[in-house]
C-alpha positions as CSV (number, residue, x, y, z in Angstrom):
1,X,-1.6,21.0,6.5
2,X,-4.2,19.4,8.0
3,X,-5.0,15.5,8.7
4,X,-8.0,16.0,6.0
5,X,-5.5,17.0,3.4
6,X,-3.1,14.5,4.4
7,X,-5.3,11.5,4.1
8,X,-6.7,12.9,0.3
9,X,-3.1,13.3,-0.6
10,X,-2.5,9.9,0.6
11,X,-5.4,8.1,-1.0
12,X,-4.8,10.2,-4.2
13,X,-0.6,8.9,-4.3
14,X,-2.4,5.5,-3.3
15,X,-4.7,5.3,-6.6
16,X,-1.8,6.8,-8.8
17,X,0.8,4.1,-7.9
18,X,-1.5,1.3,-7.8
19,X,-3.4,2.9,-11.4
20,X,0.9,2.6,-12.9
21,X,1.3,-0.6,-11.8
22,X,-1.6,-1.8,-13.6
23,X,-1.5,-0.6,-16.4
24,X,2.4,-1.0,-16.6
25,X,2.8,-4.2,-15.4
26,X,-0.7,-6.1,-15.5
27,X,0.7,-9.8,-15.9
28,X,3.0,-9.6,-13.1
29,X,-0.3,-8.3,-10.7
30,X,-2.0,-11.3,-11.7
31,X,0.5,-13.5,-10.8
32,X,1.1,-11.9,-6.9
33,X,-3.2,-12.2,-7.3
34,X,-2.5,-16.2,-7.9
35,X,-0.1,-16.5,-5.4
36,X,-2.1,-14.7,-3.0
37,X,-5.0,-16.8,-3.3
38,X,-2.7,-19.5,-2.1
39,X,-1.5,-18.0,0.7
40,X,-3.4,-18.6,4.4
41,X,-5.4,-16.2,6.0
42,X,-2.8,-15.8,8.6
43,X,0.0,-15.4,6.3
44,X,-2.2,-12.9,4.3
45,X,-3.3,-11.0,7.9
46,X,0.6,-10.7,8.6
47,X,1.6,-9.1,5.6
48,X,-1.1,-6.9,5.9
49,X,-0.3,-5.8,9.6
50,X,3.3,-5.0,8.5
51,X,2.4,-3.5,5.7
52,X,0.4,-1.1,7.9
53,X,3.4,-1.1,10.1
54,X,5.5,0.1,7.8
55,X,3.4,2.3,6.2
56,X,3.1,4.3,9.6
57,X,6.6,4.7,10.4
58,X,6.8,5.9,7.0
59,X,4.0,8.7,7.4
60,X,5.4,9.6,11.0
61,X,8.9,10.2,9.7
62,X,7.6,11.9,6.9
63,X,5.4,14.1,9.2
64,X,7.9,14.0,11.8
65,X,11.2,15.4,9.9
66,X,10.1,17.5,6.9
C-alpha cells in the first residue's frame, strides 16, 4: 500500500466516524463545542498536540505490526 492510499483511507475513516457521531449523537457535540470555546488556547493547543501524538503511535503500530 502506498502513503497516497493510506492517507485517503485515513481521511475517508476520519469523515465516517466524525459523519456517526453527528448524526448519532448531535447534542452531546455541541456541548464539547461549548466547552471548548471555554477552554484557553493553550489548553486547546495541548489537546491537540496529544491528540496528534496519539494518533501517530497509533498509525505506526498499525503500519508497524500488521
Amino acid at each position: 500500500m502506498d502513503v497516497g492510499t493510506i492517507l485517503l483511507a485515513g481521511v475517508g475513516m476520519w469523515l465516517l466516524a466524525e459523519g456517526l457521531l453527528y448524526a448519532g449523537a448531535p447534542d452531546l457535540l455541541r456541548r464539547l463545542g461549548a466547552l471548548l470555546s471555554r477552554l484557553t488556547t493553550e489548553e486547546v493547543r495541548s489537546a491537540g498536540l496529544w491528540s496528534a501524538a496519539l494518533g501517530a503511535l497509533i498509525l505506526y503500530i498499525a503500519l508497524r505490526f500488521t
